[in-house]
Structures are given as structure tokens and as C-alpha cells.
PyMOL Python script that loads the backbone (N, CA, C, O; Angstrom):
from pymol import cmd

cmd.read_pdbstr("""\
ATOM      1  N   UNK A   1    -162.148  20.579 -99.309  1.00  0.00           N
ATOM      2  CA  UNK A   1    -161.880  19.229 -99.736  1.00  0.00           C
ATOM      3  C   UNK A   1    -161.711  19.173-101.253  1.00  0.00           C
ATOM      4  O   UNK A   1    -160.765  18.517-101.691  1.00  0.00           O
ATOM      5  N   UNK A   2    -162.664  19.893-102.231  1.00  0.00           N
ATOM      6  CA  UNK A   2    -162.565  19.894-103.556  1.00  0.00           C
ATOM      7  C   UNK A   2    -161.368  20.510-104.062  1.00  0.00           C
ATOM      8  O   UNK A   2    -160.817  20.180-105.112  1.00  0.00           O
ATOM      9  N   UNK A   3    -160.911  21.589-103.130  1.00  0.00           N
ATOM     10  CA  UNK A   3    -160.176  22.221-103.486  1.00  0.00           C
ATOM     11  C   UNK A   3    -158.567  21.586-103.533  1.00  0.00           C
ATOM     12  O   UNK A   3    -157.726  21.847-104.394  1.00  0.00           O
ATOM     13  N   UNK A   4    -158.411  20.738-102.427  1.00  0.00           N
ATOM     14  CA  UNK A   4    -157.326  19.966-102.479  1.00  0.00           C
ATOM     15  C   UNK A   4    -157.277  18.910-103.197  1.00  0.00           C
ATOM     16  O   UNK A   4    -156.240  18.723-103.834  1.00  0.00           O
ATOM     17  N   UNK A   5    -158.349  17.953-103.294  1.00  0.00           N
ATOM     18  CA  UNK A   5    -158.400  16.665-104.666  1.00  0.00           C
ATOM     19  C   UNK A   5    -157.809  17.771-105.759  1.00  0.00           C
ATOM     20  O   UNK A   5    -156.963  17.336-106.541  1.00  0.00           O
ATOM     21  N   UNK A   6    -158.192  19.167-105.870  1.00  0.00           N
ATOM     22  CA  UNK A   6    -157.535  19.569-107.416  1.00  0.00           C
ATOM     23  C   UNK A   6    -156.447  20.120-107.275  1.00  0.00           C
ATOM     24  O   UNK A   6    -155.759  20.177-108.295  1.00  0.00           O
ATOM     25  N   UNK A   7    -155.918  20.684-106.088  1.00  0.00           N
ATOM     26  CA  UNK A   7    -154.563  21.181-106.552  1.00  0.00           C
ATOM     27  C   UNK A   7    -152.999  19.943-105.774  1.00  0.00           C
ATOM     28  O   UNK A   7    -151.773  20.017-105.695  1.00  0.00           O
ATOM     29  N   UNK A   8    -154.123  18.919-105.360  1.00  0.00           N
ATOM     30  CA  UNK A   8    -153.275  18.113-105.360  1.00  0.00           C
ATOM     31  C   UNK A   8    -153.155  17.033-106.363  1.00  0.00           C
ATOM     32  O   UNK A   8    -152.002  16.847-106.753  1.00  0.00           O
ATOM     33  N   UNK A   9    -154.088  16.263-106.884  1.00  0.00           N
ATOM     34  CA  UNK A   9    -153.918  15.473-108.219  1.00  0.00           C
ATOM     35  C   UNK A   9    -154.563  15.711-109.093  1.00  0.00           C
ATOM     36  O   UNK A   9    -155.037  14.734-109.673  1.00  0.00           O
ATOM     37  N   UNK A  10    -154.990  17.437-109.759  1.00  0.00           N
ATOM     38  CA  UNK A  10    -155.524  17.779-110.613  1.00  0.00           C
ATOM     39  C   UNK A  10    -156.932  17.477-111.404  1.00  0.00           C
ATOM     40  O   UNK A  10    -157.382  17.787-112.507  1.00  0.00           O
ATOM     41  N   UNK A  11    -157.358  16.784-110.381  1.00  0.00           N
ATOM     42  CA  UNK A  11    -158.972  16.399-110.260  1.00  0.00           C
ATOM     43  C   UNK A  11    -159.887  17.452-110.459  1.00  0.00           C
ATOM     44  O   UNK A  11    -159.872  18.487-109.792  1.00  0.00           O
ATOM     45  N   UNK A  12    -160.781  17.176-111.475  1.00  0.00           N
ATOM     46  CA  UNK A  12    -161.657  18.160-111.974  1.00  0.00           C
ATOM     47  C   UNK A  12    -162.986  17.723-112.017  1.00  0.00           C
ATOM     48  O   UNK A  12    -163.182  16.516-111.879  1.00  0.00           O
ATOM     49  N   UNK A  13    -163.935  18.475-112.182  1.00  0.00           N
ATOM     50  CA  UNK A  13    -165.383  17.930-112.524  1.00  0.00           C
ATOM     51  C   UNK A  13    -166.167  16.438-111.749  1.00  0.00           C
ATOM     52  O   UNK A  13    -166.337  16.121-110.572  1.00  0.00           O
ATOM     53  N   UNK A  14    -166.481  15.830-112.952  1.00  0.00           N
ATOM     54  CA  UNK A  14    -167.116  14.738-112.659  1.00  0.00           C
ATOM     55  C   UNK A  14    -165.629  13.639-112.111  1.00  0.00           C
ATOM     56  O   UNK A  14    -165.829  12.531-111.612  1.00  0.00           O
ATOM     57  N   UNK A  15    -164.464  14.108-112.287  1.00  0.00           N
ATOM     58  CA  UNK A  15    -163.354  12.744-112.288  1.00  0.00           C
ATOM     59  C   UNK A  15    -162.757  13.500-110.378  1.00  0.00           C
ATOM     60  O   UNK A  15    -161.772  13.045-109.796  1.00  0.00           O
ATOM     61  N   UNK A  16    -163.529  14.495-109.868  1.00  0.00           N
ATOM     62  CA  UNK A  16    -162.890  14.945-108.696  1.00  0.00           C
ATOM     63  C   UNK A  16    -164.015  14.663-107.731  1.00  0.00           C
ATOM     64  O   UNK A  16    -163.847  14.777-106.516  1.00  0.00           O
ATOM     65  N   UNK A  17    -165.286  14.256-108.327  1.00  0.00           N
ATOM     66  CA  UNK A  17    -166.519  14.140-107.585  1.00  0.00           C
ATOM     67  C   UNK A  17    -166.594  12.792-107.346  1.00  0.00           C
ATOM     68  O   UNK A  17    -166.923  12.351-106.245  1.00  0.00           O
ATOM     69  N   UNK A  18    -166.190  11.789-108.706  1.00  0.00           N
ATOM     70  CA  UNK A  18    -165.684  10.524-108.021  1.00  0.00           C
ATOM     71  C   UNK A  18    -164.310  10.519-107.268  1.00  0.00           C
ATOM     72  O   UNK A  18    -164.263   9.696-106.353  1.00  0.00           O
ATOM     73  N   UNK A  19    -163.650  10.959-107.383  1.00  0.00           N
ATOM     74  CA  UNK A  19    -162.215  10.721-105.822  1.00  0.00           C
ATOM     75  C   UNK A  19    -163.006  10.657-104.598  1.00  0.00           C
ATOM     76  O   UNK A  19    -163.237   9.740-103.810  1.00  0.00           O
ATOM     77  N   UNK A  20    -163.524  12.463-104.679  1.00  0.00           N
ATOM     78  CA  UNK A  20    -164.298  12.625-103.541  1.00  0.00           C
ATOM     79  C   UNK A  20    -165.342  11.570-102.899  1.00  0.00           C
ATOM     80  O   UNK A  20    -165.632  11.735-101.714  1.00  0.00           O
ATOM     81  N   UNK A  21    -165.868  10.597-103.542  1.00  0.00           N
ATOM     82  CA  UNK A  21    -166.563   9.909-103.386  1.00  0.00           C
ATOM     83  C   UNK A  21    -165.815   8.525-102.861  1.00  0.00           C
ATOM     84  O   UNK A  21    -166.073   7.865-101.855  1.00  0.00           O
ATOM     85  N   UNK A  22    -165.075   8.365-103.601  1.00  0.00           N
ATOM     86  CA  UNK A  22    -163.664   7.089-102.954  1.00  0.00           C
ATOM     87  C   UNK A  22    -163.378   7.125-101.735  1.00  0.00           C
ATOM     88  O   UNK A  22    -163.359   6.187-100.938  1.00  0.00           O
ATOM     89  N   UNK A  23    -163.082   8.527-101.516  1.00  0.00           N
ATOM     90  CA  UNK A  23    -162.784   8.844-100.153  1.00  0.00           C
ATOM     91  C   UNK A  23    -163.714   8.495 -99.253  1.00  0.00           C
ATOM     92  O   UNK A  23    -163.469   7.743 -98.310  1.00  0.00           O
ATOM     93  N   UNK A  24    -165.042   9.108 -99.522  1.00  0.00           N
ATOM     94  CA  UNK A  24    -165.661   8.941 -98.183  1.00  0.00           C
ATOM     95  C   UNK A  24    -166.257   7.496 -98.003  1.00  0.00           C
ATOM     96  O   UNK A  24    -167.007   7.239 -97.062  1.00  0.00           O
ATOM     97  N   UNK A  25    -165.827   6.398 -99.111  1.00  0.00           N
ATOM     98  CA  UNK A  25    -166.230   4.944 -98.874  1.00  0.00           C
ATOM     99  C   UNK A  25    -164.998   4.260 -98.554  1.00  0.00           C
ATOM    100  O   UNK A  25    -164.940   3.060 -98.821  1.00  0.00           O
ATOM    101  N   UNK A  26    -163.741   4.983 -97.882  1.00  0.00           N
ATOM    102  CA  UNK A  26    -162.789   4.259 -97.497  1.00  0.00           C
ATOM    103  C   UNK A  26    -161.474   4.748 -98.089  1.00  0.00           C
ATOM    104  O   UNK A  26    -160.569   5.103 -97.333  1.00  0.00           O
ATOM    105  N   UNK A  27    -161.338   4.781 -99.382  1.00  0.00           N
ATOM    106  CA  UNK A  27    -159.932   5.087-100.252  1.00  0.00           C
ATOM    107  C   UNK A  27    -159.233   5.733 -99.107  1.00  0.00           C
ATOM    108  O   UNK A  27    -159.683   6.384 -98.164  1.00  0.00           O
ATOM    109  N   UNK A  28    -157.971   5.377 -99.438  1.00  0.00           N
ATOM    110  CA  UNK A  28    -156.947   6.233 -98.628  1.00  0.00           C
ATOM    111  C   UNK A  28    -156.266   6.685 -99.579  1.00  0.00           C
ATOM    112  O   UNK A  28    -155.617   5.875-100.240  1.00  0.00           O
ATOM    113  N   UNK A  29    -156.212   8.286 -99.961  1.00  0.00           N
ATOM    114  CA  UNK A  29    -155.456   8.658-101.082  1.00  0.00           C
ATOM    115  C   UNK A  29    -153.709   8.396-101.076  1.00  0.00           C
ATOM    116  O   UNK A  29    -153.107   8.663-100.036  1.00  0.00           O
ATOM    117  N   UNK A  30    -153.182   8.032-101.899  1.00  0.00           N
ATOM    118  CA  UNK A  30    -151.797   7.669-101.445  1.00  0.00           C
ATOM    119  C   UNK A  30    -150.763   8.611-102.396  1.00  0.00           C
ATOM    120  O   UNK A  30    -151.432   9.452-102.996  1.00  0.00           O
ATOM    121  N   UNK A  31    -149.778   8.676-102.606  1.00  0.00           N
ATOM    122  CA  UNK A  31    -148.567   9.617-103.046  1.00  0.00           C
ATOM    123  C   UNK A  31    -148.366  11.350-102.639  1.00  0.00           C
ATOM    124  O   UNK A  31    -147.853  12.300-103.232  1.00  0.00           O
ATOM    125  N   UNK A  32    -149.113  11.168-101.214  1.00  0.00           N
ATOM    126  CA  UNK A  32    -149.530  12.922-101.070  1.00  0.00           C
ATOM    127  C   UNK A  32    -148.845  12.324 -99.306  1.00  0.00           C
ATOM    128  O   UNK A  32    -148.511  11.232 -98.845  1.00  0.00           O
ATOM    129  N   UNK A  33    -148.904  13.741 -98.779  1.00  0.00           N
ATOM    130  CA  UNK A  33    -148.065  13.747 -97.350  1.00  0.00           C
ATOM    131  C   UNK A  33    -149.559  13.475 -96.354  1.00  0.00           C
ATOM    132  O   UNK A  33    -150.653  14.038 -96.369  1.00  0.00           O
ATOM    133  N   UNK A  34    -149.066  12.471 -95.617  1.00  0.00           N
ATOM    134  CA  UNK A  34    -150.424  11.787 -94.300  1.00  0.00           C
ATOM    135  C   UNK A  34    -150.571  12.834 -93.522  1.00  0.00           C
ATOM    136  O   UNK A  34    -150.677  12.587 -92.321  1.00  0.00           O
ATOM    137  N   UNK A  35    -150.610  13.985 -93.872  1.00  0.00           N
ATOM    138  CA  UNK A  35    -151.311  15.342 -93.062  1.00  0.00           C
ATOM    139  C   UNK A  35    -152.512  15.453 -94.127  1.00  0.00           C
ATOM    140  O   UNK A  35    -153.710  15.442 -93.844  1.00  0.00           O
ATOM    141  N   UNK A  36    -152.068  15.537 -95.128  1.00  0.00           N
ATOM    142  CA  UNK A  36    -152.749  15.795 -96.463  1.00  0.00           C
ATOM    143  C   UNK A  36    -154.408  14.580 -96.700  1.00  0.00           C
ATOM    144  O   UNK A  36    -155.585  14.815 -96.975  1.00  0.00           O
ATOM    145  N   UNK A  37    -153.651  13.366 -96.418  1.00  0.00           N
ATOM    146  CA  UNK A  37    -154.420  12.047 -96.946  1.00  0.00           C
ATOM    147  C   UNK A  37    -155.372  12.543 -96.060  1.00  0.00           C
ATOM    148  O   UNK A  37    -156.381  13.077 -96.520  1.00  0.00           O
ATOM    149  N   UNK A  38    -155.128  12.405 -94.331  1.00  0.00           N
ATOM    150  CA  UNK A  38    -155.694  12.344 -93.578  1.00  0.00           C
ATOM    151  C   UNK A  38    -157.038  13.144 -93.419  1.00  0.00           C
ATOM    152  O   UNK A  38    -158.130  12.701 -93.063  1.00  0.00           O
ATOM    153  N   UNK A  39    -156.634  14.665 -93.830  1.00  0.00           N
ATOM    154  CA  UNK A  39    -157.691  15.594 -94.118  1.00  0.00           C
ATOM    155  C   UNK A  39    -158.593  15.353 -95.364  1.00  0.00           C
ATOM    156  O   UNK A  39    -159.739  15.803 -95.340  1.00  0.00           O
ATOM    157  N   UNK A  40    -158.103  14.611 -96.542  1.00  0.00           N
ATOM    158  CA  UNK A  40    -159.191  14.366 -97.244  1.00  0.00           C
ATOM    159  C   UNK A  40    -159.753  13.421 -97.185  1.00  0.00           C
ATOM    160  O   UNK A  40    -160.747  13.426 -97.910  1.00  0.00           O
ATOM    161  N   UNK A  41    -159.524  12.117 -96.372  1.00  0.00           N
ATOM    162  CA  UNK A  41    -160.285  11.142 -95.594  1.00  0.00           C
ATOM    163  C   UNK A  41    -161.428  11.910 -94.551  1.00  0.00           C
ATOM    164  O   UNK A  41    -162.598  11.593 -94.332  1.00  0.00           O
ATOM    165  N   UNK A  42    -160.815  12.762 -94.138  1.00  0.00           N
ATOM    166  CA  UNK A  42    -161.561  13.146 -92.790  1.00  0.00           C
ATOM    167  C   UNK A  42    -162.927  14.094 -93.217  1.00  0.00           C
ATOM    168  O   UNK A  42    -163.848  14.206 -92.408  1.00  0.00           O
ATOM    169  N   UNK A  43    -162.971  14.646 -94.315  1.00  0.00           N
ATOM    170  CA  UNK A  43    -164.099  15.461 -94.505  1.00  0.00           C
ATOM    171  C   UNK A  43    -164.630  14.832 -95.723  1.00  0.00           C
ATOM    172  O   UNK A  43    -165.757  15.322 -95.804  1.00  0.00           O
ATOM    173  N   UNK A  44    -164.471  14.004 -96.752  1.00  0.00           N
ATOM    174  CA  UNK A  44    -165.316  13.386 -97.555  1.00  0.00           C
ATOM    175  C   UNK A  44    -166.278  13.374 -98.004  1.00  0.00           C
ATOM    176  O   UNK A  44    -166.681  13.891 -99.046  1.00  0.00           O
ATOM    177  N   UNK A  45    -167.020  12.464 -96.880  1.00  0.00           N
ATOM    178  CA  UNK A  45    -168.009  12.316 -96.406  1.00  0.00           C
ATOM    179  C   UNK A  45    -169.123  13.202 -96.657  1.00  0.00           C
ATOM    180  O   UNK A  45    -170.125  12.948 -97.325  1.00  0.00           O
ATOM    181  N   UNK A  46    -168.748  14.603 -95.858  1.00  0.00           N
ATOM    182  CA  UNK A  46    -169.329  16.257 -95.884  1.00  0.00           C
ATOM    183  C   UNK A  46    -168.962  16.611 -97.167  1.00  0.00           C
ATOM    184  O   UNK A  46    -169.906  17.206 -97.688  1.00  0.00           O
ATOM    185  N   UNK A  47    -168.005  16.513 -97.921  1.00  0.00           N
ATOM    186  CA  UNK A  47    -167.993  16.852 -99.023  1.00  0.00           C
ATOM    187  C   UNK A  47    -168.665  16.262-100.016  1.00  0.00           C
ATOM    188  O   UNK A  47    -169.280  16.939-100.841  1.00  0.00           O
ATOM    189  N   UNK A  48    -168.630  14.963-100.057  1.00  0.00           N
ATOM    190  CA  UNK A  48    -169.817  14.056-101.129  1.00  0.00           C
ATOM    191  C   UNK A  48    -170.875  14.370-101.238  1.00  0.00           C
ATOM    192  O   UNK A  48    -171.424  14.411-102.339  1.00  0.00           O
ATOM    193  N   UNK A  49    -171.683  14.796 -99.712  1.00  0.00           N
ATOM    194  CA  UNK A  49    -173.093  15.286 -99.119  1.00  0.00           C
ATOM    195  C   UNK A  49    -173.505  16.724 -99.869  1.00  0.00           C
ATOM    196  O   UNK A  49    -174.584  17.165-100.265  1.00  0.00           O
ATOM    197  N   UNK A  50    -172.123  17.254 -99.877  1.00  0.00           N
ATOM    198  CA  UNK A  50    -172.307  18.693-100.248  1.00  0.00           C
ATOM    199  C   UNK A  50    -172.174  19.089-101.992  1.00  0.00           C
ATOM    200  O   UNK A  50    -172.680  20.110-102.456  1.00  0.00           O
ATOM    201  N   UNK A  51    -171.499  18.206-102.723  1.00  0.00           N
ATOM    202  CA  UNK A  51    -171.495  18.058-103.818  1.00  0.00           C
ATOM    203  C   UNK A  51    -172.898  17.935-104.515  1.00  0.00           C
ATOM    204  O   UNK A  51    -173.549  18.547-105.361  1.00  0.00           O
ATOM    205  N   UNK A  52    -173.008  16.958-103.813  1.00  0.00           N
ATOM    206  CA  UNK A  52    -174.794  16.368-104.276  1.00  0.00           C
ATOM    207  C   UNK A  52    -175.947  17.301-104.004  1.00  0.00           C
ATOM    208  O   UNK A  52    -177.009  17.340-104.624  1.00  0.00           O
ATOM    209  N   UNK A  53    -175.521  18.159-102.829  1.00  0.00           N
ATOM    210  CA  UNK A  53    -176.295  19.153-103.154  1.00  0.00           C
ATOM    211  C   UNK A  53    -176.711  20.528-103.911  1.00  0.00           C
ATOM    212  O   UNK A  53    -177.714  21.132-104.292  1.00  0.00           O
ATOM    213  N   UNK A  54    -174.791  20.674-103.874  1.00  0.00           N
ATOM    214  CA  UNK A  54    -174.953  21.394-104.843  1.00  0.00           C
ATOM    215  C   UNK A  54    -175.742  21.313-106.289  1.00  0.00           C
ATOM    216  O   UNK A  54    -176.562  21.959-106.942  1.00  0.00           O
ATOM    217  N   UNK A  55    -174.919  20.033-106.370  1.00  0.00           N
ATOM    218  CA  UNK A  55    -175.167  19.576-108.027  1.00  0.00           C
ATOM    219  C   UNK A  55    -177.315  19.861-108.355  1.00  0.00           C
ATOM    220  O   UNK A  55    -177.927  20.476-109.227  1.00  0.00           O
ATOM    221  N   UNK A  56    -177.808  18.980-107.050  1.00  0.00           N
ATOM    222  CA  UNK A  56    -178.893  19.377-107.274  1.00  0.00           C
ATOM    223  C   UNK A  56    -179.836  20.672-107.359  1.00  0.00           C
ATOM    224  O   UNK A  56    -180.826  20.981-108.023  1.00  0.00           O
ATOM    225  N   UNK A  57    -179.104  21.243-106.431  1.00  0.00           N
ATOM    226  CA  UNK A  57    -180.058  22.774-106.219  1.00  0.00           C
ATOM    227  C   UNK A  57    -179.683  23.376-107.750  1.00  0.00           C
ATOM    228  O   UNK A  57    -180.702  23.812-108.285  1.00  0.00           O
ATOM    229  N   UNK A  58    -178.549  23.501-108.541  1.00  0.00           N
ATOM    230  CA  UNK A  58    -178.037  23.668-110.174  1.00  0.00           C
ATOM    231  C   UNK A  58    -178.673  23.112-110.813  1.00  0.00           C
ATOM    232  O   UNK A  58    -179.018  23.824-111.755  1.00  0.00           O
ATOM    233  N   UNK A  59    -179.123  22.042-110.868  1.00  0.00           N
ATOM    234  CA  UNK A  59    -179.285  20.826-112.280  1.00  0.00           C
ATOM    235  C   UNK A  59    -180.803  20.796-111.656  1.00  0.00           C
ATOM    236  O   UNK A  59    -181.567  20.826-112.621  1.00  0.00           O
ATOM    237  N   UNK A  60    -181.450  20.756-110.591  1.00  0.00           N
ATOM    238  CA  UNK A  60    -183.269  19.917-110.763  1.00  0.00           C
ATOM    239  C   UNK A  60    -184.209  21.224-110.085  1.00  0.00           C
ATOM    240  O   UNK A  60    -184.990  21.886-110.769  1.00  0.00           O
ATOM    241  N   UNK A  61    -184.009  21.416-108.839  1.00  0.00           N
ATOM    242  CA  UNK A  61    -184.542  22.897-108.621  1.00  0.00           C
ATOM    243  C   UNK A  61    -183.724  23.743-107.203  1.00  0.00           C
ATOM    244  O   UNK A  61    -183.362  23.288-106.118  1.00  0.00           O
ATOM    245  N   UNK A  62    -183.660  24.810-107.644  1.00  0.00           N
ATOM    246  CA  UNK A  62    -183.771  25.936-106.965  1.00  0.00           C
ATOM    247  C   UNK A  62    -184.116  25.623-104.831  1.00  0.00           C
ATOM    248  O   UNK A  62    -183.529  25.962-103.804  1.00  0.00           O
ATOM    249  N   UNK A  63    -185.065  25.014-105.080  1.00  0.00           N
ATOM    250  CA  UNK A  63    -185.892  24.770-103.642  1.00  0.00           C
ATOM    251  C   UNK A  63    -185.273  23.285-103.131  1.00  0.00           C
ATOM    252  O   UNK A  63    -185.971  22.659-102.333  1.00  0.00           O
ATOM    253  N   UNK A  64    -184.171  22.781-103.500  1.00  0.00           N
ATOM    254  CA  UNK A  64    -183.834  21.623-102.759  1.00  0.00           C
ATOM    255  C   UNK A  64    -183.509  21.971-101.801  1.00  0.00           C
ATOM    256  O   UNK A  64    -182.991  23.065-101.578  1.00  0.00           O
ATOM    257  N   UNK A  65    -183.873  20.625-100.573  1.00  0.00           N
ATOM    258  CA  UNK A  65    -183.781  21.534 -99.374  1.00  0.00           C
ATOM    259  C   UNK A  65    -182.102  21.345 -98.854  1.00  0.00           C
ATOM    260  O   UNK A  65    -181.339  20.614 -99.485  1.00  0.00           O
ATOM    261  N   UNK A  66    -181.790  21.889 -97.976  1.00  0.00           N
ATOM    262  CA  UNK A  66    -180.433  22.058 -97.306  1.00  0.00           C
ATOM    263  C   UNK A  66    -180.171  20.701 -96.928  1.00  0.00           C
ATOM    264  O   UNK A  66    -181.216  20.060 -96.810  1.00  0.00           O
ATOM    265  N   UNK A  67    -178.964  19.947 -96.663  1.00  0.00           N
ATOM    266  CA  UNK A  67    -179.311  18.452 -96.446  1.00  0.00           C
ATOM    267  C   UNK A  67    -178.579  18.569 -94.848  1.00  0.00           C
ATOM    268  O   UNK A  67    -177.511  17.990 -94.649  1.00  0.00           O
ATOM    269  N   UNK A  68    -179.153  19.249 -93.907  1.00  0.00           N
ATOM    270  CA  UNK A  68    -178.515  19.348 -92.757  1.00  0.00           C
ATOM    271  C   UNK A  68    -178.623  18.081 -92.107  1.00  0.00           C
ATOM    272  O   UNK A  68    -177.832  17.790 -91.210  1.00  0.00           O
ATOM    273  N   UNK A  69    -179.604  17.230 -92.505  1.00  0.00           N
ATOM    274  CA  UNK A  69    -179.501  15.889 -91.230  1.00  0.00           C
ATOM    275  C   UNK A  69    -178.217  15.190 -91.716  1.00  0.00           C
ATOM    276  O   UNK A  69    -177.262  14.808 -91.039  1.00  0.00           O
ATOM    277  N   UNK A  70    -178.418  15.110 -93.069  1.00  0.00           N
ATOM    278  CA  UNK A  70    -177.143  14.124 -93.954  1.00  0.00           C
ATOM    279  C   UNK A  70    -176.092  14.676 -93.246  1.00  0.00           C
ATOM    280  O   UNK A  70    -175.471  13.979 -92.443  1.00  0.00           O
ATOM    281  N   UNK A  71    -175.787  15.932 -93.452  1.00  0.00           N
ATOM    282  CA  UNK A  71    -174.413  16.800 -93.537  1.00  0.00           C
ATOM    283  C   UNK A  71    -174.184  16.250 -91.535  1.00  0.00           C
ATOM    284  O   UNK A  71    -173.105  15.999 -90.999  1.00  0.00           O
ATOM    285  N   UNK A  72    -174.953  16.231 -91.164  1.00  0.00           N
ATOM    286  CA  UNK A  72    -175.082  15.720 -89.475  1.00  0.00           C
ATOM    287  C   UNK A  72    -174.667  14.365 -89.411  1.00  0.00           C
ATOM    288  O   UNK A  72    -174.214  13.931 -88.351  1.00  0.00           O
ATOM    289  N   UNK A  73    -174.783  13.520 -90.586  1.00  0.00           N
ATOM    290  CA  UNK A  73    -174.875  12.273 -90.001  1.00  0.00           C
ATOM    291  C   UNK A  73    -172.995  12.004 -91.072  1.00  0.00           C
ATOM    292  O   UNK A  73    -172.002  11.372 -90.712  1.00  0.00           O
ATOM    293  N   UNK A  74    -173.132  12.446 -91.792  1.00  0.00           N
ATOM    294  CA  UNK A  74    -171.530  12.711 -92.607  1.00  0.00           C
ATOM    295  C   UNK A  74    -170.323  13.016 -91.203  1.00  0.00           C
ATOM    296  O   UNK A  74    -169.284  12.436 -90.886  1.00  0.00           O
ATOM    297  N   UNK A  75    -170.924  13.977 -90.724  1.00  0.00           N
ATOM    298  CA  UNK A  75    -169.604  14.539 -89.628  1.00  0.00           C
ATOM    299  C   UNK A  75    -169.366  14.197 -88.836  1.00  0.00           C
ATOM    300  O   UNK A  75    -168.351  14.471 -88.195  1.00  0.00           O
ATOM    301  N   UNK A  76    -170.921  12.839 -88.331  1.00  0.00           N
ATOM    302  CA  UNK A  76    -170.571  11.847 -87.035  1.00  0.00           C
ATOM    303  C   UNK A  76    -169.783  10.789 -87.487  1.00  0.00           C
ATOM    304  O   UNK A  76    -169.147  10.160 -86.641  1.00  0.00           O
ATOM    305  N   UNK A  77    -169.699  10.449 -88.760  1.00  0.00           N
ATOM    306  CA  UNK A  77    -168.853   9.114 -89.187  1.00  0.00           C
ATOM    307  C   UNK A  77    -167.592   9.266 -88.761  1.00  0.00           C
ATOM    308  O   UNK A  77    -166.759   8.383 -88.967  1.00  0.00           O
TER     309      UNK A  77
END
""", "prot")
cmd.dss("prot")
cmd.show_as("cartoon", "prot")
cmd.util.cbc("prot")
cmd.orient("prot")
């Protein structure tokens, strides 16, 4: 998912973590092909979940736990 916010509208860092975040509260990305939109609508969600975890286990500690219920409740949406 990160990977396409950037090599499709050159979204980086903190400005690709908010898209990613647009997305999974609805945005429908627009000027890209509806195979494209569709897939970054469709995983979002899991990606927002997964961002945040990353970001945390990097930035606060080491021992954050895995966010499997989230990442569970992301993939039922």
C-alpha cells in the first residue's frame, strides 16, 4: 500500500502516512486507474494499523506488542 501512495503520487514520509490515512476514513484516491484506487481503498485500513505500529515499535519501545486484533478488525472492514 505504501509502496503505491509513492510511486503513484510521490508520497513520502509523514505526507504518505496521512494519504494512507485518508484512505482508510473513506478518500477515494482520484487521477490514478480504478484497479489502482480500488486497491488502495481496499487495504488502508491494514496499512494505517501497520504504520502505527511500526512507527511505534521505532520511536517508544522495542516490546510493542503486534497489533493482531486491530490488524483483524482493519481486514473485516
Amino acid at each position: 500500500m505504501k509502496w503505491l501512495a509513492t510511486d503513484l503520487y510521490g508520497y513520502r514520509g509523514e505526507e504518505r502516512t496521512a494519504f494512507v490515512r485518508a484512505c482508510a476514513e473513506g478518500l477515494r484516491p482520484e487521477g490514478i486507474p480504478d484497479a489502482a484506487a480500488a486497491l488502495l481503498v481496499r487495504h488502508a485500513r491494514v496499512a494505517d494499523v501497520m504504520t502505527d505500529f511500526e512507527r511505534r515499535l521505532r520511536e517508544e519501545s522495542r516490546s510493542t506488542p503486534y497489533p493482531a486484533e486491530a490488524l483483524g478488525r482493519a481486514a473485516a472492514e
